[in-house]
Biopython code that builds the backbone (N, CA, C, O; Angstrom):
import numpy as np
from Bio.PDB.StructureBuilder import StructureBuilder

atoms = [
    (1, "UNK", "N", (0.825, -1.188, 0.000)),
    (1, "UNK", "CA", (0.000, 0.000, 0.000)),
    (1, "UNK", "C", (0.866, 1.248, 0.000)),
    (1, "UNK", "O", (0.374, 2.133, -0.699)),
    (2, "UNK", "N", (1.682, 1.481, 0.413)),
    (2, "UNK", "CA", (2.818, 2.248, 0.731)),
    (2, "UNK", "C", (3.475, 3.099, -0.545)),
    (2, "UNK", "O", (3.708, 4.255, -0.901)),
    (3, "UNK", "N", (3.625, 1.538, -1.037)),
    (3, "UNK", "CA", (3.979, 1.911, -2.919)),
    (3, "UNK", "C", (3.072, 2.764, -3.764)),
    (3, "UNK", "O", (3.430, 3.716, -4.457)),
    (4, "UNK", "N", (1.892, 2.315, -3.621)),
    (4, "UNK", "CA", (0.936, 2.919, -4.403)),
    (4, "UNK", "C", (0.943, 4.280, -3.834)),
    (4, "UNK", "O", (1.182, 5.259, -4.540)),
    (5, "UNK", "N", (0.635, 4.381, -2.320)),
    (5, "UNK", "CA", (0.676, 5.797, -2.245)),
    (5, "UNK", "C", (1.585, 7.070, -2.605)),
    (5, "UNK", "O", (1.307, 8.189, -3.037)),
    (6, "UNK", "N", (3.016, 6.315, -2.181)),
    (6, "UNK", "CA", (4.593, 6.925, -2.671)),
    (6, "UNK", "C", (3.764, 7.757, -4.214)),
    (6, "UNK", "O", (3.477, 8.898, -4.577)),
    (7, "UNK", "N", (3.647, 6.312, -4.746)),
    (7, "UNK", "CA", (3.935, 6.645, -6.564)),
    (7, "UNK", "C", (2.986, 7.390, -6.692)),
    (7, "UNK", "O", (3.357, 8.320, -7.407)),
    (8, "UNK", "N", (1.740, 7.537, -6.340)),
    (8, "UNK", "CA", (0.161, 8.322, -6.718)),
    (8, "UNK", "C", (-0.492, 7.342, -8.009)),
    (8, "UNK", "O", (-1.079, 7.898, -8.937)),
    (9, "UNK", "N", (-0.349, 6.030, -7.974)),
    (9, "UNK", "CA", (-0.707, 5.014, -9.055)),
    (9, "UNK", "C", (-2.506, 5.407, -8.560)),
    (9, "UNK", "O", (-3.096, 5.569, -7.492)),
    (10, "UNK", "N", (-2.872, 5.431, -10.020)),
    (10, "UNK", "CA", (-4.886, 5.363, -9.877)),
    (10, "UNK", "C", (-5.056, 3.906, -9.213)),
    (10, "UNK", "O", (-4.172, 3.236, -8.680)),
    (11, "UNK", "N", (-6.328, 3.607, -9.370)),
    (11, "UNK", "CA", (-7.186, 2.806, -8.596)),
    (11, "UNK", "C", (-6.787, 1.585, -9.390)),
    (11, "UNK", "O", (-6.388, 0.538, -8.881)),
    (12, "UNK", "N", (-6.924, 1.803, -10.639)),
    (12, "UNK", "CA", (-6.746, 0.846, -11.982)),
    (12, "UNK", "C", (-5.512, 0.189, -11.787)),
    (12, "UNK", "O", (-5.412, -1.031, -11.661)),
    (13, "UNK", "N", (-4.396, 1.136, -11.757)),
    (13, "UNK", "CA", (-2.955, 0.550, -11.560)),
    (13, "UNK", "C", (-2.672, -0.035, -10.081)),
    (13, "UNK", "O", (-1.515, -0.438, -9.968)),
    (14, "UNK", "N", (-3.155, -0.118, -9.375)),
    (14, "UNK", "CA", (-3.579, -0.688, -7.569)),
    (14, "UNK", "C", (-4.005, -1.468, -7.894)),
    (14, "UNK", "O", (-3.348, -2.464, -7.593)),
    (15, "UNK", "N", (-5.206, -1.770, -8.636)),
    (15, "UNK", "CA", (-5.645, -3.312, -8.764)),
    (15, "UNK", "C", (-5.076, -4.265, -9.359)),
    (15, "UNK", "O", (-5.298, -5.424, -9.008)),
    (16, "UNK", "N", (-4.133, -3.935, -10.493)),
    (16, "UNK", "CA", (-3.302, -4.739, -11.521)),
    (16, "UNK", "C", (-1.973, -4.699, -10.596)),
    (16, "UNK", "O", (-1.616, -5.843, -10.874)),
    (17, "UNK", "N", (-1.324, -4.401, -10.018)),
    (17, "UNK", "CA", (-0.069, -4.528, -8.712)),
    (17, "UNK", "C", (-0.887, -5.581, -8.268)),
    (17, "UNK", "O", (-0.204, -6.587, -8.459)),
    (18, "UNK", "N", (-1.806, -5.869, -7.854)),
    (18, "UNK", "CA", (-2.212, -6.464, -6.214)),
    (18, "UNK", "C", (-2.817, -7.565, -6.826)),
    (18, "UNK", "O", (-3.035, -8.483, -6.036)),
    (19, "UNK", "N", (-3.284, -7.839, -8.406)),
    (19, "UNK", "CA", (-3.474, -8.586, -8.708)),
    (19, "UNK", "C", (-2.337, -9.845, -9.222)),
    (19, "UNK", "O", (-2.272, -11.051, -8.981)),
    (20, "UNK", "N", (-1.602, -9.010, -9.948)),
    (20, "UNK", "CA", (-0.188, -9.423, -10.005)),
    (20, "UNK", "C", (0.513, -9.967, -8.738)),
    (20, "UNK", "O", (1.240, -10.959, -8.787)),
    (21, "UNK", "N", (0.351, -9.515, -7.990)),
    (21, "UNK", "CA", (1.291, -10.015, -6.941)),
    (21, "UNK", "C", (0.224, -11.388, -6.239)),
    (21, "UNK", "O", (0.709, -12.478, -5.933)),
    (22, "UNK", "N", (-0.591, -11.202, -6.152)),
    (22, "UNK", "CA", (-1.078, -12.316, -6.032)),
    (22, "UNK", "C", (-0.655, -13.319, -6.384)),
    (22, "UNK", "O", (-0.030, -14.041, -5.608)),
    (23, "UNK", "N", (-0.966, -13.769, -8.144)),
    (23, "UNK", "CA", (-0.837, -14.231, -8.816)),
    (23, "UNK", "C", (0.999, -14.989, -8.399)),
    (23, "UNK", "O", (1.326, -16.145, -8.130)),
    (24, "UNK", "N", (1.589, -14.078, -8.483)),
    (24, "UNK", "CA", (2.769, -14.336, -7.878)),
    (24, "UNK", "C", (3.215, -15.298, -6.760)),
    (24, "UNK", "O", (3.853, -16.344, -6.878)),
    (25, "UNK", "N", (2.788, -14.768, -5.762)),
    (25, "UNK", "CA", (2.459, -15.172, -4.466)),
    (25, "UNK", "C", (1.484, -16.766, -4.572)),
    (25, "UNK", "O", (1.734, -17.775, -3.912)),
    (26, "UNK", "N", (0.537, -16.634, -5.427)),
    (26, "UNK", "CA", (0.345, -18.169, -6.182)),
    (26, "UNK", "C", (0.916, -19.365, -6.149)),
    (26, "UNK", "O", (0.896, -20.395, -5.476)),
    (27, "UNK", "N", (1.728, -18.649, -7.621)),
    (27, "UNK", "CA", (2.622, -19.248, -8.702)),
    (27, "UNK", "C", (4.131, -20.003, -7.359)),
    (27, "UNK", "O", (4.764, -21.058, -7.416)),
    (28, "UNK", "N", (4.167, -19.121, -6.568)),
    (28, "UNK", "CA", (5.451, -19.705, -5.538)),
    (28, "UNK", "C", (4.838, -20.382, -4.458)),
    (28, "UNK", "O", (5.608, -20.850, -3.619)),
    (29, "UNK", "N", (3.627, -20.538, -4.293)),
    (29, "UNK", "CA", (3.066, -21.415, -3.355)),
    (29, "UNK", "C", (3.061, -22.729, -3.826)),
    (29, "UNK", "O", (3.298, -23.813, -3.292)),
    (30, "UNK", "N", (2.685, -22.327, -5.127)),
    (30, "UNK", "CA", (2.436, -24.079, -5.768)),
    (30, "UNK", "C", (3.565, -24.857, -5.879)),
    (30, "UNK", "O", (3.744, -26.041, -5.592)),
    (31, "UNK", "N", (4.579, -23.712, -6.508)),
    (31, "UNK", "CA", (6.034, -24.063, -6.644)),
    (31, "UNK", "C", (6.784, -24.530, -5.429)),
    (31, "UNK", "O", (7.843, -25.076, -5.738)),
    (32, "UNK", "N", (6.537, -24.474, -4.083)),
    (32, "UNK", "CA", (7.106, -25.068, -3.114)),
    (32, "UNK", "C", (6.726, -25.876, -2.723)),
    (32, "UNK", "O", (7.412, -26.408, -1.850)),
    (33, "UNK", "N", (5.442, -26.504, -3.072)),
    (33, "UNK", "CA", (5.094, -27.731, -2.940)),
    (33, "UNK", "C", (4.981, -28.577, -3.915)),
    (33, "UNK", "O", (4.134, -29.470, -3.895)),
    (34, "UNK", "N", (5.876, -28.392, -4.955)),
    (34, "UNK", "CA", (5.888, -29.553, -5.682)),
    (34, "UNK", "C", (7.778, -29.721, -6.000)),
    (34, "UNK", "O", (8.387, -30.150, -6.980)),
    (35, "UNK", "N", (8.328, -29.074, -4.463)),
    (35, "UNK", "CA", (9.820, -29.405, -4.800)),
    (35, "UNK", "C", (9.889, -29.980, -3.358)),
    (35, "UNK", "O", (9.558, -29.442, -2.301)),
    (36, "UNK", "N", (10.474, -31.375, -3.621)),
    (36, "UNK", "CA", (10.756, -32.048, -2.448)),
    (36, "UNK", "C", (11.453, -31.374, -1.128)),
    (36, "UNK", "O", (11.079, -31.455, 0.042)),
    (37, "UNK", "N", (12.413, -30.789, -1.593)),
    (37, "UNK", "CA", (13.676, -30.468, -0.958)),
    (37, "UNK", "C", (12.851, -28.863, 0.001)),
    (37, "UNK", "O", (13.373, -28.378, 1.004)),
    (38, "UNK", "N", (12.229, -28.607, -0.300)),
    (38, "UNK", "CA", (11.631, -27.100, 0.215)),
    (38, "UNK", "C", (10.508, -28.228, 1.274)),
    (38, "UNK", "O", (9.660, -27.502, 1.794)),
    (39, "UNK", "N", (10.411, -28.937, 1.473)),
    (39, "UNK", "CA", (9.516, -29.993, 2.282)),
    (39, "UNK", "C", (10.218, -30.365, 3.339)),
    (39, "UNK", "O", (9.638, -30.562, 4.406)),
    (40, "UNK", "N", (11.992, -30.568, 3.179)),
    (40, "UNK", "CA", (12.395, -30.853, 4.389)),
    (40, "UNK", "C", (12.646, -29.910, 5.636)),
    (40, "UNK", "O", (13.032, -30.386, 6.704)),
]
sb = StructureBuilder()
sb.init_structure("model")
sb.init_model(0)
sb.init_chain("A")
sb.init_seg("    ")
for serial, (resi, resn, name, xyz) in enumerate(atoms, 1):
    if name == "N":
        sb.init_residue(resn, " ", resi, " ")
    sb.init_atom(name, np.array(xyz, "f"), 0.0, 1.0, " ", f" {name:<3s}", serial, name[0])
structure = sb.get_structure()
């Protein structure tokens, strides 16, 4: 939130960050559970 405020990003560009990062935040969830070694 911090970011967005710093930068003065619209509402539009706040939702596509936060959607993105999600997405992100996802993409590395799934990814640590399908590597053994991040299990031990």
């Amino acid at each position: 939130m911090a970011v967005i405020l710093r930068h003065g990003l619209s509402g539009e560009h706040a939702k596509v960050i936060l959607s993105r990062t999600i997405q992100l935040l996802e993409w590395g969830k799934q990814d640590v559970h399908k590597t053994p070694e991040a299990n031990a």
